[in-house]
C-alpha beads as a LAMMPS data file, in Angstrom:
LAMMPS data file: protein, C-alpha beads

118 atoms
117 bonds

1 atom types
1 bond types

-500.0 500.0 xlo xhi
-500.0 500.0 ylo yhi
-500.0 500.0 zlo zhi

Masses

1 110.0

Atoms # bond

1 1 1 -0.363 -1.718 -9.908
2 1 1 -1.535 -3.318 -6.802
3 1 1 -0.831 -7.133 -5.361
4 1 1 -3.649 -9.540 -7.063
5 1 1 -3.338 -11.578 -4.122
6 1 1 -3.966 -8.535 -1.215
7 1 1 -7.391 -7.312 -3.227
8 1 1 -8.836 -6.292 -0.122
9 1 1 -7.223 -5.974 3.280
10 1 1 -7.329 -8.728 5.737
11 1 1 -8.217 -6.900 8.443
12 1 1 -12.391 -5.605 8.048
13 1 1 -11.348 -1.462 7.713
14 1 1 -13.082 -0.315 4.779
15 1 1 -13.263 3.258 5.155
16 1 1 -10.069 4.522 6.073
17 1 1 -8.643 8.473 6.731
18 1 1 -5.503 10.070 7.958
19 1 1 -5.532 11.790 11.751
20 1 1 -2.158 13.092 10.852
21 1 1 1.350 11.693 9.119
22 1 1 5.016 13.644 8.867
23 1 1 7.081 13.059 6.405
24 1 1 10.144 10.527 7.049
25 1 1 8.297 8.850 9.738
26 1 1 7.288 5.159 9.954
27 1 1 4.132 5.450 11.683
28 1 1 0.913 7.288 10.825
29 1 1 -2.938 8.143 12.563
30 1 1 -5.686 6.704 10.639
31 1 1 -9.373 7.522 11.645
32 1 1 -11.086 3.515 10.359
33 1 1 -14.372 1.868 10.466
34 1 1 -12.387 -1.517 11.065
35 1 1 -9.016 -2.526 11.655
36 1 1 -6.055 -2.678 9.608
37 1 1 -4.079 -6.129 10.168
38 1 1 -0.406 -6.627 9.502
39 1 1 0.403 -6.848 6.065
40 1 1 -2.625 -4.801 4.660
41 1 1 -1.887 -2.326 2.277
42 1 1 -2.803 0.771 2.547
43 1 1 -3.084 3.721 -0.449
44 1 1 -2.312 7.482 1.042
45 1 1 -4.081 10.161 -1.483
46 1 1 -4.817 9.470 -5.221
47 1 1 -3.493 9.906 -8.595
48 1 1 -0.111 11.063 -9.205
49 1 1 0.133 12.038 -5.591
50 1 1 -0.540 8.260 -4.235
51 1 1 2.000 6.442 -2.420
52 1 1 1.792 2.803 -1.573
53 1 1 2.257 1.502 2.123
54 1 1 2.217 -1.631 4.329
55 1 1 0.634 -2.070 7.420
56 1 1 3.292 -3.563 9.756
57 1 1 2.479 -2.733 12.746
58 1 1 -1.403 -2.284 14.483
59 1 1 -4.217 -4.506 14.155
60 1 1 -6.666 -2.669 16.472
61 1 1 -10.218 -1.230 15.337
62 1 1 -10.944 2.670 15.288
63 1 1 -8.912 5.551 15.599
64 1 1 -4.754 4.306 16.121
65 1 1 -1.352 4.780 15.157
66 1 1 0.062 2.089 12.721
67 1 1 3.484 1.461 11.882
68 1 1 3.582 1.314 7.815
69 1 1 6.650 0.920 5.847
70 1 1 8.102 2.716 3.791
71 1 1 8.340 5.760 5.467
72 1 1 6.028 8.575 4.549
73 1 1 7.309 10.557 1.754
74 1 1 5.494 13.301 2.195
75 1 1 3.222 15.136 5.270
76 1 1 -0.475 14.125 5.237
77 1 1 -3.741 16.259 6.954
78 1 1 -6.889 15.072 8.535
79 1 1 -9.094 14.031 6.099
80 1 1 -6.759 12.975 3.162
81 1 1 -8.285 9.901 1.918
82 1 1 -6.781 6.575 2.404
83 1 1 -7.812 3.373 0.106
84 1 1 -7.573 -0.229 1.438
85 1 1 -9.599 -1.836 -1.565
86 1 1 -7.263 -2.209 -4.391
87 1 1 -4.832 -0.030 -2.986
88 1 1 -2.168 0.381 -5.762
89 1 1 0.792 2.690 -5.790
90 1 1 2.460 3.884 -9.858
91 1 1 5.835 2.284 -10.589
92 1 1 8.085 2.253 -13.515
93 1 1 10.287 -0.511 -14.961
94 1 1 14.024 -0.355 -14.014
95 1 1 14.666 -1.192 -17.782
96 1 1 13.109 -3.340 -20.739
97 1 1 13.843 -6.926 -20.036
98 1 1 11.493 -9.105 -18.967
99 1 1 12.170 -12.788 -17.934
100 1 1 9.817 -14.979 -19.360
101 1 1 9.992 -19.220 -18.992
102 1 1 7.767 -22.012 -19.771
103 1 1 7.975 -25.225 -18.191
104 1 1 7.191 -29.000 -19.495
105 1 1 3.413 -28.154 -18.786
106 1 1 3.518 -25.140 -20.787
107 1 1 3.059 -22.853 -17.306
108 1 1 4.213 -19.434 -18.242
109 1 1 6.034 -17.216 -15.419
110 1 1 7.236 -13.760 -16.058
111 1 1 9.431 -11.650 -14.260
112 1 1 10.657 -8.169 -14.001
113 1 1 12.098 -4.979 -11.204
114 1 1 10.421 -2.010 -10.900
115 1 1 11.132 0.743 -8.765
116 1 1 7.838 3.230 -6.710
117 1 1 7.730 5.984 -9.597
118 1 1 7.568 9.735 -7.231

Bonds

1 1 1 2
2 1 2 3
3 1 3 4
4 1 4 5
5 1 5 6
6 1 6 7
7 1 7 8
8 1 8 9
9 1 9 10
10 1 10 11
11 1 11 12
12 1 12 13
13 1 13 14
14 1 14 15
15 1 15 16
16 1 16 17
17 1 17 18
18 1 18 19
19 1 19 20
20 1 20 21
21 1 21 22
22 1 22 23
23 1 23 24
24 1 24 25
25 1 25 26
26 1 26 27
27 1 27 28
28 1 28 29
29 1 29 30
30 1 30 31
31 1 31 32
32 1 32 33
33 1 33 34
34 1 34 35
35 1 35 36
36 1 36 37
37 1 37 38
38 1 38 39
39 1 39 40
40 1 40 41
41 1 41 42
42 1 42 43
43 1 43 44
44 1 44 45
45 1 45 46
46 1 46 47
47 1 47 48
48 1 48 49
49 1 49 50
50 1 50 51
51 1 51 52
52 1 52 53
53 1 53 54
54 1 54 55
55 1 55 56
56 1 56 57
57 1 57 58
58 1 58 59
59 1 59 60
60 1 60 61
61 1 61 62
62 1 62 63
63 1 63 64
64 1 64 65
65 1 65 66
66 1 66 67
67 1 67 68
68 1 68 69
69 1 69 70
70 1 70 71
71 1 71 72
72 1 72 73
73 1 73 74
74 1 74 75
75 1 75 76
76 1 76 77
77 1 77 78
78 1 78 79
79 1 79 80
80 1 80 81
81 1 81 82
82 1 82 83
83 1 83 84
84 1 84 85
85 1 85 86
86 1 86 87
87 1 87 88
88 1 88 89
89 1 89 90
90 1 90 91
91 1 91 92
92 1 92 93
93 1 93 94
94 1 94 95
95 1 95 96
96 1 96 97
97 1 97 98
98 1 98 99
99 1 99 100
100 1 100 101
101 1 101 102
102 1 102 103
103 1 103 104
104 1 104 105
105 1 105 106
106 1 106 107
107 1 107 108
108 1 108 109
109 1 109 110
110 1 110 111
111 1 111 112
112 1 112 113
113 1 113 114
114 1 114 115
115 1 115 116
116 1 116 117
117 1 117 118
């Protein structure tokens, strides 16, 4: 699932890798073609092994260490490939109910809690 509003990033990084990451820490070194603003996401590896991050700290073009959150849940190496483009992250629901409402206008809303699946 990724945010339908944060499609791409904000910042002009399109080609993103990892210098280096440890596990448990809140910052990490990406190698970019761009930058990375605050409040980009960022996608660390693929598959089953992905983990979805925020940018919350940064902003500068290149090689740099940005502050992400949450903390890295695992240890990355150079190279592992980072998405910014539809960067999405696999969750599962905390249980089966779903809040759904409709208004005068007939405007649907929906809501529901998930928690990062690992």
């Amino acid at each position: 699932m990724w945010d339908p509003d944060a499609v791409t990033p904000r910042g002009t990084a399109r080609t993103v890798s990892v210098q280096s990451g440890t596990v448990r820490q809140n910052t990490i070194q990406l190698n970019s073609n761009g930058t990375l603003l605050n409040g980009d996401y960022i996608q660390i590896s693929s598959g089953g092994a992905a983990r979805l991050h925020m940018v919350v700290g940064g902003g500068w073009s290149g090689n740099g260490t940005y502050t992400i959150e949450p903390a890295l849940k695992a240890s990355y190496s150079a190279g592992t490939p980072v998405t910014v483009v539809r960067a999405c992250g696999l969750w599962r629901l905390d249980s089966n109910d779903i809040g759904w409402d409709a208004d005068r206008s007939s405007l649907y809303s929906f809501s529901f809690s998930c928690t990062e699946a690992f």
